[in-house]
C-alpha positions as CSV (number, residue, x, y, z in Angstrom):
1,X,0.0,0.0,0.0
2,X,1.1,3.5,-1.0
3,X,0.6,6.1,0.9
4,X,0.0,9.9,-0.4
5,X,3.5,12.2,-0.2
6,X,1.8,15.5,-2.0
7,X,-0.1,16.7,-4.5
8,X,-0.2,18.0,-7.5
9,X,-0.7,22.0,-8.5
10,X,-2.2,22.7,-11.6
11,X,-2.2,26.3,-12.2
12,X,-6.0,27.4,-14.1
13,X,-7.9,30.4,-15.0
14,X,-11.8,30.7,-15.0
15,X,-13.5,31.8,-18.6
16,X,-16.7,32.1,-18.7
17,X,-17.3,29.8,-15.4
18,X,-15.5,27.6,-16.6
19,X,-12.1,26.4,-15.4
20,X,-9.7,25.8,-18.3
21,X,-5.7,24.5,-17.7
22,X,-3.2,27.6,-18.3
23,X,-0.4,26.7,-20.7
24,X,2.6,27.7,-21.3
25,X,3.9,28.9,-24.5
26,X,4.9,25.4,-26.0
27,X,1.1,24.3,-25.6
28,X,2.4,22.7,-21.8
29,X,0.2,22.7,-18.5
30,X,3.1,23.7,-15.9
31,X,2.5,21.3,-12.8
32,X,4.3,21.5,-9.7
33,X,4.5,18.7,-7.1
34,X,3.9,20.5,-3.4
35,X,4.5,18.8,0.0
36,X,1.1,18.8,1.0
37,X,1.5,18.6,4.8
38,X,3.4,21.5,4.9
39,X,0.8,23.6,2.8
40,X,-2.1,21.8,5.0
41,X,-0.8,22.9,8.1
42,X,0.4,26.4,6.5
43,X,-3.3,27.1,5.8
44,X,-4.9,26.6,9.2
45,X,-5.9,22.6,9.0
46,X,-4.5,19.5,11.3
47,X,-4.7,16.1,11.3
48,X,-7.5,14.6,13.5
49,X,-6.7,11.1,13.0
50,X,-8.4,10.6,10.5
51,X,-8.4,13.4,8.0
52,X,-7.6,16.8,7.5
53,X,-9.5,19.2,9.0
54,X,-9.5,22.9,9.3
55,X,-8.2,24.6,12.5
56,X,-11.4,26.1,15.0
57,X,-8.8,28.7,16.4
58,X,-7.0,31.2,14.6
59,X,-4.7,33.1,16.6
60,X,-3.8,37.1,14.8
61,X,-2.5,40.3,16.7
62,X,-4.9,42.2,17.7
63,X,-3.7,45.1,20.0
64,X,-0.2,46.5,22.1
65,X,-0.8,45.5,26.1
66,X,0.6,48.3,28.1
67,X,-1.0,48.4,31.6
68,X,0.0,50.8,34.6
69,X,-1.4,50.3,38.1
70,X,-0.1,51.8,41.6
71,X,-1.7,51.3,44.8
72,X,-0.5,54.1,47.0
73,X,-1.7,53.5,50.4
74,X,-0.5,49.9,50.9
75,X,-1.3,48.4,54.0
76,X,1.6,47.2,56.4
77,X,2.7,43.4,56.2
78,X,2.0,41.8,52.9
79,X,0.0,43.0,50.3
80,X,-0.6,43.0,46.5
81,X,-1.0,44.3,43.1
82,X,-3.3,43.1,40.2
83,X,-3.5,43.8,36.8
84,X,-6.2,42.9,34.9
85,X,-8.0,39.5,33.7
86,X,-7.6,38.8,30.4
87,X,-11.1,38.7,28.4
88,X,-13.1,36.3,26.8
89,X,-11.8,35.9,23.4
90,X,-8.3,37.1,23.4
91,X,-4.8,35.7,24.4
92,X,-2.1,38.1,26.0
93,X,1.4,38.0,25.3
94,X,3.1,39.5,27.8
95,X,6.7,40.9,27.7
96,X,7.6,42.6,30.4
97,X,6.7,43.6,33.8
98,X,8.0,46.0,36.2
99,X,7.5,47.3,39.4
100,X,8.7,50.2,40.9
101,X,8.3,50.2,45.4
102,X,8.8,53.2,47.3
103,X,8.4,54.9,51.0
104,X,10.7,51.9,52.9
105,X,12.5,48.9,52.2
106,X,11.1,45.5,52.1
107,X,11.5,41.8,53.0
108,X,10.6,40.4,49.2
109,X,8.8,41.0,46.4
110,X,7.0,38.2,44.0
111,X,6.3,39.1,40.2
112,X,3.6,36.4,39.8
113,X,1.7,34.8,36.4
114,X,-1.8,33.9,38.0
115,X,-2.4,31.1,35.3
116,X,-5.9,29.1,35.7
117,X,-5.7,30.3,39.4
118,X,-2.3,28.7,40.0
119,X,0.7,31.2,40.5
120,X,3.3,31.4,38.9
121,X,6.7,33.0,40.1
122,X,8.6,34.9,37.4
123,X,10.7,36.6,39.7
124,X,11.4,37.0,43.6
125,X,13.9,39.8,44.2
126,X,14.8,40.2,48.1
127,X,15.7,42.7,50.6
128,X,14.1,45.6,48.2
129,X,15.6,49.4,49.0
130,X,13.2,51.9,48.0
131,X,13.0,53.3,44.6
132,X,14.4,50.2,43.4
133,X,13.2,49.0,39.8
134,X,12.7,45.3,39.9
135,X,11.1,43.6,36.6
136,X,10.5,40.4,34.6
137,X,11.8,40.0,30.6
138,X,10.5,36.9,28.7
139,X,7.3,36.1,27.6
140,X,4.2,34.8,30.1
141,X,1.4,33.7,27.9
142,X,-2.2,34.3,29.6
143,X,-5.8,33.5,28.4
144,X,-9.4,34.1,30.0
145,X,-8.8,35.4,33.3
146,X,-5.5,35.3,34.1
147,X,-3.4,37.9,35.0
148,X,-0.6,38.9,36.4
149,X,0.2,39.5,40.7
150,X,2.9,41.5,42.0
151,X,2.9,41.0,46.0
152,X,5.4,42.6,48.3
153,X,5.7,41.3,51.8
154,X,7.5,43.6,54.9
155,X,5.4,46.3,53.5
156,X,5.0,49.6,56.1
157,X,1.5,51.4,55.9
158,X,0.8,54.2,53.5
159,X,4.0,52.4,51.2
160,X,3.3,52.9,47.6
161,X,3.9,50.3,44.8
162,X,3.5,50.6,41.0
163,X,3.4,48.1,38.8
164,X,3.9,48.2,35.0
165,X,3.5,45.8,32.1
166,X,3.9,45.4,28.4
167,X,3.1,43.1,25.9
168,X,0.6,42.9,22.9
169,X,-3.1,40.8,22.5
170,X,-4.4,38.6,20.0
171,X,-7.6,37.6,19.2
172,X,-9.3,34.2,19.4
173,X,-12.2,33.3,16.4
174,X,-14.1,30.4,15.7
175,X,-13.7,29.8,12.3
């Protein structure tokens, strides 16, 4: 048994509503053989096991993420900073994240990915002066309602805490 390794191309034009072969100047159809998998899987479809079928979910950009939120009367101990949940329908790549802490130092600082409710540390800088930048590079990749969670522990009241992040959104569709 032989099993399929392409297909062929066999380049047309439509006259009338009809399809007619083009040919080349010597009176030849021009066929080309493609790898087919590649050009399935180029075009959106996968294989289910048992045939090829197109993809439900097309990922494009859709929008820069740049979000800024401070909380400027922290309460004393440990407290935190949210940014917000992703929406329904869209996927966040996010780049960067930064938070700036200032008024007194600090015992430690967590620059969490809150991914389906489950944190996840990026980054866990200790013994934090103030006015000290502290950030995240790399990429954290959230979907509906996830976000991201910078928490600071050893805070002292009234402490102020500013957190910044960049990245960019796509948009999920059902095809």
């Amino acid at each position: 048994m032989s099993e399929a390794k392409g297909f062929i191309v066999i380049p047309a034009w439509v006259d009338s509503g009809q399809v007619k072969p083009l040919a080349d100047d010597n009176g030849y159809i021009p066929i080309s053989i493609k790898n087919w998998v590649s050009s399935l899987i180029a075009q959106g479809y996968s294989w289910n096991g048992t045939q090829w079928v197109k993809n439900s979910i097309p990922f494009g950009f859709y929008d820069v993420y740049a979000e800024s939120v401070s909380n400027t009367s922290l309460p004393a101990g440990t407290s935190s900073v949210s940014l917000s949940s992703v929406p329904e329908g869209e996927v966040w790549v996010i780049n960067s994240i930064n938070a700036f802490y200032i008024s007194s130092s600090i015992t430690s600082m967590l620059i969490q990915c809150i991914k389906n409710k489950t944190s996840i540390v990026l980054s866990q800088p200790s013994a934090i002066a103030s006015g000290v930048y502290f950030g995240y590079t790399g990429n954290c990749v959230l979907k509906t309602e996830d976000k991201i969670l910078v928490t600071v522990r050893g805070a002292t009241l009234n402490d102020d805490l500013t957190v910044v992040a960049e990245g960019y959104k796509m948009k999920v569709t059902q095809v």
